[in-house]
C-alpha positions as CSV (number, residue, x, y, z in Angstrom):
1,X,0.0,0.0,0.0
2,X,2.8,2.4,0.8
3,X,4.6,2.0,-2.9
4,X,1.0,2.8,-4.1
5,X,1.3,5.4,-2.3
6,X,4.3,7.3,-3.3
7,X,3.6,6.4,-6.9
8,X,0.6,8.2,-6.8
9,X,2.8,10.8,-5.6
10,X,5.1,10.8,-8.3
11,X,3.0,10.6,-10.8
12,X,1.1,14.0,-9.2
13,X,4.3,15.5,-9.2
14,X,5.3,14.3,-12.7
15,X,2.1,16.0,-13.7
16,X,2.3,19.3,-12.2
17,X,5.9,19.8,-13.5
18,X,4.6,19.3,-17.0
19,X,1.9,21.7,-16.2
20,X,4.7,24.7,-15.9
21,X,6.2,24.0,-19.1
22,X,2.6,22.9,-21.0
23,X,0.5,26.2,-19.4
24,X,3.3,28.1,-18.1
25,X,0.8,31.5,-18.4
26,X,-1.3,29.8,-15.6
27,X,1.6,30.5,-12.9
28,X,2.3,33.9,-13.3
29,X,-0.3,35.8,-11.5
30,X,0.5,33.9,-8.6
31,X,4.1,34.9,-8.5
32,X,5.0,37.2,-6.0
33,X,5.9,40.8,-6.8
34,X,9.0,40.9,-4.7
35,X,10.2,37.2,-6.2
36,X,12.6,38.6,-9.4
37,X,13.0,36.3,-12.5
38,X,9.1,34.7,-12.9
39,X,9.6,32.7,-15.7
40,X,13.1,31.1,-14.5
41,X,11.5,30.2,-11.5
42,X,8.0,28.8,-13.1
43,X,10.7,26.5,-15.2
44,X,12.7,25.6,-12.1
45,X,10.0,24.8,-10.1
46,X,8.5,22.7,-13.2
47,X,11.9,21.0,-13.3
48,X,12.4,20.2,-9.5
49,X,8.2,18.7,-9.2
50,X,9.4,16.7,-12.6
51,X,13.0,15.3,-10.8
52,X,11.6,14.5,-7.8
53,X,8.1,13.2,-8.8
54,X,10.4,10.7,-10.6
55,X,12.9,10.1,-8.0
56,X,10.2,9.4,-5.6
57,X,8.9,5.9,-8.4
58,X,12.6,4.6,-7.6
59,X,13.2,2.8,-3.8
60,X,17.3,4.0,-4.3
61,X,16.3,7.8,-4.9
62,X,12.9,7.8,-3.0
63,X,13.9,9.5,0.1
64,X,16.0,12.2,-1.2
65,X,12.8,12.9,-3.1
66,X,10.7,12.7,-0.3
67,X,13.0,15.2,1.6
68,X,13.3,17.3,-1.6
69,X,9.3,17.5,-1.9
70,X,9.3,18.3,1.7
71,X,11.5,21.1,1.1
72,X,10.2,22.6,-2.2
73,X,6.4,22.8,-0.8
74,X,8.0,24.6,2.4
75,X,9.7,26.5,0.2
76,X,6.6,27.5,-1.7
77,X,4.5,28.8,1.5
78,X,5.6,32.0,0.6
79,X,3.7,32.1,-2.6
80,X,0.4,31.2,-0.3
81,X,1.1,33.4,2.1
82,X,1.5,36.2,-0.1
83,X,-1.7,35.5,-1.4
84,X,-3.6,36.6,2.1
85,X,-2.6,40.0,0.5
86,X,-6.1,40.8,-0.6
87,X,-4.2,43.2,-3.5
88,X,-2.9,39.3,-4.2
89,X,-5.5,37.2,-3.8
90,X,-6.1,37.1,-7.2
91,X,-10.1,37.2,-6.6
92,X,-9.9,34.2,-4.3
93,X,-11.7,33.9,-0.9
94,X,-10.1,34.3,2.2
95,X,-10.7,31.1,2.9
96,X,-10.2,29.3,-0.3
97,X,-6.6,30.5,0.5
98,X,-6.6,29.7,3.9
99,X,-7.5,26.0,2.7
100,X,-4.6,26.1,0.3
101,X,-2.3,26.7,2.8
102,X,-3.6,23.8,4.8
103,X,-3.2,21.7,2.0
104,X,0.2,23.0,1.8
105,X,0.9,21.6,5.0
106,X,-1.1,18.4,3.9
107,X,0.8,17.3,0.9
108,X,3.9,18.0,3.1
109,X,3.1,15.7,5.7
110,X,2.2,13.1,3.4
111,X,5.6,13.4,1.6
112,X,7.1,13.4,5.2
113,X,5.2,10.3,6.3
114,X,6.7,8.6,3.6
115,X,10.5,9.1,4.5
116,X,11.7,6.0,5.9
């Protein structure tokens, strides 16, 4: 059940890279002002969920993956949290955002759970 489990993962991960290179348009509202280079780090971003959505379908590189997932969605809080800006909100609720932040913190622990 757990290998089922990371696979979905990875293939979530796999996906959502694909979606910055596919629809890379999509991310740029939701780049912060204050974050320079937007499209470098729509690509980078795309390339890191496409590295480690793979490396988490292989038992050798699974938990650098894991960690590396772990890190990356932390990394991305800023982007959420920037968001409760209502100038930034992008014409989302307050608490549509709030729930994307705890789903932030969801697919987090459900990368961390998987670390062996």
């Amino acid at each position: 059940m757990k290998t089922l489990n990371v696979y979905i993962m990875g293939i979530i991960y796999l996906y959502l890279g694909i979606l910055h290179f596919t629809n890379t348009e999509f991310y740029y509202p939701y780049m912060p002002k204050f974050l320079p280079f937007h499209w470098e780090l729509i690509i980078a971003s795309g390339i890191a969920e496409i590295i480690l959505g793979i490396g988490v379908l292989f038992e050798r590189s699974r938990n650098y993956s894991l960690w590396g997932i772990v890190l990356m969605l932390i990394a991305f809080l800023p982007v959420h949290i920037n968001m409760l800006i209502p100038e930034n909100s992008l014409g989302n609720s307050l608490s549509a955002l709030i729930f994307r932040i705890f789903i932030q913190f969801v697919l987090i622990f459900w990368a961390w759970k998987n670390i062996k």
